[in-house]
C-alpha positions in Angstrom: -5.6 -28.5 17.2 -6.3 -25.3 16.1 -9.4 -24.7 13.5 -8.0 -24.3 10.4 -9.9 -22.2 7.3 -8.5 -22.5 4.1 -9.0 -19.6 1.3 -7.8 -19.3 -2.0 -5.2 -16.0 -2.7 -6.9 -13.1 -4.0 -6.0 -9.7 -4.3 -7.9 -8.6 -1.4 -6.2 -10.7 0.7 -2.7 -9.4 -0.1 -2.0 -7.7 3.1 -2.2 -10.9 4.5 -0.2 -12.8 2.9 2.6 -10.4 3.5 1.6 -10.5 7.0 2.3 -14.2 7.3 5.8 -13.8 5.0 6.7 -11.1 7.3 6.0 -12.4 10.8 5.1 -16.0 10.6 6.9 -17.6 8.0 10.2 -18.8 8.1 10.5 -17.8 11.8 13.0 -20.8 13.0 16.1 -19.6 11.0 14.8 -20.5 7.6 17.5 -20.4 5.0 14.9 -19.4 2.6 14.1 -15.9 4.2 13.3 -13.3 2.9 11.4 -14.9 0.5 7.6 -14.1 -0.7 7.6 -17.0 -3.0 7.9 -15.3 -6.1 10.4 -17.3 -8.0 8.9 -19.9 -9.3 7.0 -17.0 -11.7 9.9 -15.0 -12.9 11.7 -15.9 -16.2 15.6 -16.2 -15.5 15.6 -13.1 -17.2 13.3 -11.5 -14.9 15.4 -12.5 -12.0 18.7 -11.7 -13.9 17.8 -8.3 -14.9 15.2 -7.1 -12.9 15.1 -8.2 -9.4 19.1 -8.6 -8.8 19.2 -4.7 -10.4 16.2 -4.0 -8.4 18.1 -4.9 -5.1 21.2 -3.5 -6.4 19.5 -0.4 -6.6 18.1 -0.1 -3.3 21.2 -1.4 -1.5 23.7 -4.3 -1.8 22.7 -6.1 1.8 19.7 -8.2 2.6 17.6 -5.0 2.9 17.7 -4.1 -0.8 17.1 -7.6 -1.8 14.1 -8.5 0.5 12.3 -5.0 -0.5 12.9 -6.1 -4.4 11.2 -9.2 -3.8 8.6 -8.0 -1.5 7.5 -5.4 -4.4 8.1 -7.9 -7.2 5.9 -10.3 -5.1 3.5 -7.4 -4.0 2.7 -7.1 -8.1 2.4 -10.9 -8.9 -0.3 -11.2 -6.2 -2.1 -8.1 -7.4 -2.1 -9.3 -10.9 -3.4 -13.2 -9.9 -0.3 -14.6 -11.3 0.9 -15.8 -7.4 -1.5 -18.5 -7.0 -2.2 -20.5 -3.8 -3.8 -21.2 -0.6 -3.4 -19.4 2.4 -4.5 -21.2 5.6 -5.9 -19.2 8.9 -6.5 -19.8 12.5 -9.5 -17.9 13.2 -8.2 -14.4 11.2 -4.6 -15.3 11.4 -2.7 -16.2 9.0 -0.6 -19.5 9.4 -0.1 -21.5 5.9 1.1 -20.9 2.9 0.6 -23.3 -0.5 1.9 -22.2 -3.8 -0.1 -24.2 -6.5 -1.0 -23.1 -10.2 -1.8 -24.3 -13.6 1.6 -25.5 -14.6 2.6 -23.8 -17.4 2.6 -20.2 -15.4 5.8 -21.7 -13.7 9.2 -21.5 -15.0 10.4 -24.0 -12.9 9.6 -26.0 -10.1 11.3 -28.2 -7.4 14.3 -26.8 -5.2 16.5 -24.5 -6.9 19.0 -21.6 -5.5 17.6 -18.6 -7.0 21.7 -17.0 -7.1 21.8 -20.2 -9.6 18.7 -20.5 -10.8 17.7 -23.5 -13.7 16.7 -22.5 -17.2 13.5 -21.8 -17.9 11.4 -24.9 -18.4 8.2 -26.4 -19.3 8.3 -30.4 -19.1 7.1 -31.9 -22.8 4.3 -33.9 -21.6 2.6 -30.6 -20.7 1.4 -28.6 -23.6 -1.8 -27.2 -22.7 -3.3 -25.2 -19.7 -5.9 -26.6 -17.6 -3.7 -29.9 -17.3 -1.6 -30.0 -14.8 -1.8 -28.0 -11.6 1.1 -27.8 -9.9 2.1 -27.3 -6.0 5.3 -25.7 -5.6 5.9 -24.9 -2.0 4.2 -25.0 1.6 4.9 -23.2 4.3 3.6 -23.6 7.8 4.0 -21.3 11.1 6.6 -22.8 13.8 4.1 -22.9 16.3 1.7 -24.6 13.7 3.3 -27.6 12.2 2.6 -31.2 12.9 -0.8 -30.4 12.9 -1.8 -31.9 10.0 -2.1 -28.5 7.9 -0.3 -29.2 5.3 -2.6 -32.4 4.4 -5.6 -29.8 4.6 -4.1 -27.3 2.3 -3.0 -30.1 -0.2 -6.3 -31.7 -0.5 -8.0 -28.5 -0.6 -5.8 -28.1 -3.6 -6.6 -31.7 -5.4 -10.2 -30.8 -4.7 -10.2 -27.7 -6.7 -8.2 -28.9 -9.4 -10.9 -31.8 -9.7 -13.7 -28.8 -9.9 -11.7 -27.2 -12.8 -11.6 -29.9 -14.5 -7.7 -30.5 -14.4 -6.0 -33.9 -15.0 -3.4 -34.1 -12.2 -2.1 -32.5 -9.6 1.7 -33.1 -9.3 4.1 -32.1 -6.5 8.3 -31.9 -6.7 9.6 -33.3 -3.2 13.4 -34.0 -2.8 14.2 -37.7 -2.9 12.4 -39.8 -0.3 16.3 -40.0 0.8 16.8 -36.9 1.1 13.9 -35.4 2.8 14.6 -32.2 5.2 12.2 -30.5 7.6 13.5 -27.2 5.4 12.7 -28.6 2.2 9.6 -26.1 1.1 8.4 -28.4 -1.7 7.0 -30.4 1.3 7.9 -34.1 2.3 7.9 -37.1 0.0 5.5 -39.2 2.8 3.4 -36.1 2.9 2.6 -36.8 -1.1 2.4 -40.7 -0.8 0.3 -40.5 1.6 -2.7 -38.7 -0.6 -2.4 -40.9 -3.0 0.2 -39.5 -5.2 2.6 -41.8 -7.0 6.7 -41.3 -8.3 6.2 -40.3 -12.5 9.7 -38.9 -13.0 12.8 -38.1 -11.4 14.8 -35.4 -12.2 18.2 -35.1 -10.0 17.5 -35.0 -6.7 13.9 -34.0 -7.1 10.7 -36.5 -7.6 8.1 -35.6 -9.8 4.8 -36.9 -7.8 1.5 -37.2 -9.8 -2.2 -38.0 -8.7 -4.7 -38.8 -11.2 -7.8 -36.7 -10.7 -9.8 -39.2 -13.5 
């Protein structure tokens, strides 16, 4: 097992990140590339009338649409608003988690992003420094199974606990439904750290752990 370091994203760290999008992640036919996780901080609007005429602009293939998202993600990590975890073997870049305060998300769980949900905040979340929110992992081919994931997730519970948030909460498809592909990371992955079911909406859970 390789020896994993975990770092927060910062801005300094953005060529990396784009590194692992570009080379690492989603390299076993993935039907989520191109993606740079952005999605989760656009407003339907944003995507609507921004990114789609972004890519329309460049081109109307796969070209024009991964270079609008690269450069819509390229800003969001610039600005701090792409929030997460990136995990490394040695300087390497293997792991990806996407966690933030809640309300900086539009949405969360699995979505298409050609059909993506209204924007949403859930009622019992009102105020910032609440909830914090994972919204997708992401692990090298040659990387998973090695436990990874459960570093990056409780170096995410551990933080949230040091900034004084009240739960961490995680949207896995149903326990069912479960998919090696699903990004929002299994339901036994959750269950296992001591998170518990606290809604269900569709086919997604709403997984909550009490940092009191």
């Amino acid at each position: 097992m390789a020896d994993i370091i975990i770092k927060p994203l910062v801005p300094e760290l953005i060529e990396d990140y784009f590194d692992f999008f570009d080379n690492r992640a989603f390299s076993d036919g993935s039907p989520y590339y191109p993606c740079y996780c952005n999605a989760f901080n656009l407003s339907s609007d944003q995507i609507k009338n921004d990114l789609y005429a972004k890519a329309k602009e460049y081109s109307d293939g796969q070209d024009g649409w991964k270079r609008a998202l690269r450069e819509s993600a390229w800003r969001m990590v610039e600005s701090g608003t792409i929030c997460g975890y990136l995990a490394y073997d040695k300087k390497l870049a293997i792991g990806w988690c996407n966690a933030n305060d809640r309300l900086n998300y539009y949405r969360v769980g699995e979505f298409d992003i050609d059909n993506a949900p209204e924007d949403s905040v859930p009622s019992y979340c009102s105020n910032r420094g609440y909830i914090k929110s994972i919204v997708c992992f992401e692990i090298s081919s040659g990387y998973r199974g090695q436990g990874i994931a459960r570093q990056l997730l409780e170096r995410v519970c551990q933080d949230a606990i040091k900034d004084g948030y009240s739960f961490v909460e995680a949207y896995p498809k149903d326990k069912e439904k479960d998919s090696n592909m699903s990004f929002a990371g299994p339901y036994k992955l959750y269950e296992q750290a001591g998170f518990h079911e606290y809604a269900h909406n569709g086919s997604t859970i709403v997984m909550r752990k009490s940092l009191g």
